[in-house]
N, C-alpha and C positions, 0 to 999 in steps of 0.2 A: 600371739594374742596382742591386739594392740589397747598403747596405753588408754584408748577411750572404754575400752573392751575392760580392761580392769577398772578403772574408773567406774562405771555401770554396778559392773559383780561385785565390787567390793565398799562400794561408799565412798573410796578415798578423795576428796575432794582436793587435792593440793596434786597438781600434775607431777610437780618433783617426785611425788612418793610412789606416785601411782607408776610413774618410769621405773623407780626402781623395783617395785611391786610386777614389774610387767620384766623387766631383766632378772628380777629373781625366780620369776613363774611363781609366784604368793600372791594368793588371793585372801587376803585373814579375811573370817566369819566368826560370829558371834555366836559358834556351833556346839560351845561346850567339850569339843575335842580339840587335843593340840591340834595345829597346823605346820605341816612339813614343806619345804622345798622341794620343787621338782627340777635335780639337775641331774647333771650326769656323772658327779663327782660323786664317789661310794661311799655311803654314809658308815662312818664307826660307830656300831651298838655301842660300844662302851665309852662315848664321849658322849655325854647327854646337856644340856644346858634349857632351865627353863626359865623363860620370859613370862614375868608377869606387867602387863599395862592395861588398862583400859580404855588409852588410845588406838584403834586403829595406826594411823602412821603411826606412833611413836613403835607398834610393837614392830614395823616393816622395817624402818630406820635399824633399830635396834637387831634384828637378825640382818640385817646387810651388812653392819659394820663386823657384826659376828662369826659371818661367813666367811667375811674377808680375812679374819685373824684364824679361824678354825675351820678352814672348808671342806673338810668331813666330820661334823658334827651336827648332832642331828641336835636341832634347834624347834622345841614343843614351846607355843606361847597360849597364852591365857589370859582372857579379857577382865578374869578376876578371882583373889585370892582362894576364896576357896574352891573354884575347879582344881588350880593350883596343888590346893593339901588333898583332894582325892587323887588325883593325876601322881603324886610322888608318893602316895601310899604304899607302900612294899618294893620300894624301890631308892636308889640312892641317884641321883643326877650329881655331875662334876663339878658344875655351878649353879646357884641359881640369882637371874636378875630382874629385880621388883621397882617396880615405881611407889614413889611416897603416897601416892592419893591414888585409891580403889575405892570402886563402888561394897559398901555394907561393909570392909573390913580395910583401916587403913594398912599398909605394909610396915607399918611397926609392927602392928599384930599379926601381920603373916610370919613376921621374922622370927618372933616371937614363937609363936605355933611352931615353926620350922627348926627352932633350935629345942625345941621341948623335944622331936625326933631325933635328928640329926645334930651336935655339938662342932661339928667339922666340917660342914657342906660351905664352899667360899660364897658368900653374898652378898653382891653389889648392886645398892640403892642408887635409882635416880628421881632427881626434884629439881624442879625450878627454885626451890624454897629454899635458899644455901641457911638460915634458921635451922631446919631440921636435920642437922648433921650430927650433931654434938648428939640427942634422941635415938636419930639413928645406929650409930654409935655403940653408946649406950645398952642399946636392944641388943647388939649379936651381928651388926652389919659388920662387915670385912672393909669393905671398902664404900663410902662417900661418892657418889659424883653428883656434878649438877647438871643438869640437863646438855647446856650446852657444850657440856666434853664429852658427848656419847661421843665421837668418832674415837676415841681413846678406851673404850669398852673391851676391847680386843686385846690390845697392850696389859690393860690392868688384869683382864684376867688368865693373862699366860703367865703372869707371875703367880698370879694366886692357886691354878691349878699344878 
């Protein structure tokens, strides 16, 4: 598929993303169902990671740098929290990572919500907002980053797993 080809099907309007959207074979939709990778690399059931953003690229970015640290992991993302809390319902994922600003519910309150379930699921927040760290925090987050250390998303969470 070429990157104009994704570009088209998926919105992405930043060619970088769409490249790597077109090397990951990910098309994100605003489908209400996670969205997988189509590679050839065998996915481990039991490594799960869910991405929550309401960006478009940010969630493409965010499973590429993902894939890159965990590339049998199957990576479910979510354009907003509470598909999120249905999607993990009766089930445990290894990590989950949320952006500070969702549409109807910010990811304080997801975190929130998610540690009312789970007390031990590792979860790393990302924000441009370095302000909302210490909240973040606060709420049950594991790990702080700011936007522009996604490429270290990988790293932070092989320790945490």
């Amino acid at each position: 598929m070429s990157v104009s080809a994704v570009r088209r099907a998926s919105g992405i309007a930043d060619s970088r993303f769409a490249s790597l959207a077109c090397t990951l074979m990910i098309i994100p939709r605003n489908t209400g169902t996670p969205h997988h990778s189509s590679r050839a690399t065998p996915v481990d059931p039991k490594l799960e990671i869910i991405v929550v953003d309401d960006d478009d690229d940010g969630r493409v970015v965010i499973t590429f740098f993902l894939h890159k640290s965990f590339p049998h992991a199957r990576v479910s993302t979510f354009s907003n929290a509470e598909e999120a809390l249905i999607a993990i319902e009766g089930r445990r994922p290894q990590a989950i990572v949320t952006d500070y600003v969702l549409p109807a519910m910010r990811g304080i309150d997801f975190v929130k919500a998610v540690r009312t379930r789970d007390a031990d699921v590792p979860i790393v927040m990302l924000s441009g907002m370095d302000s909302v760290a210490d909240e973040a925090l606060a709420a049950g987050v594991n790990v702080f980053l700011p936007t522009s250390a996604t490429k270290e998303l990988g790293e932070v969470l092989q320790r945490l797993i």
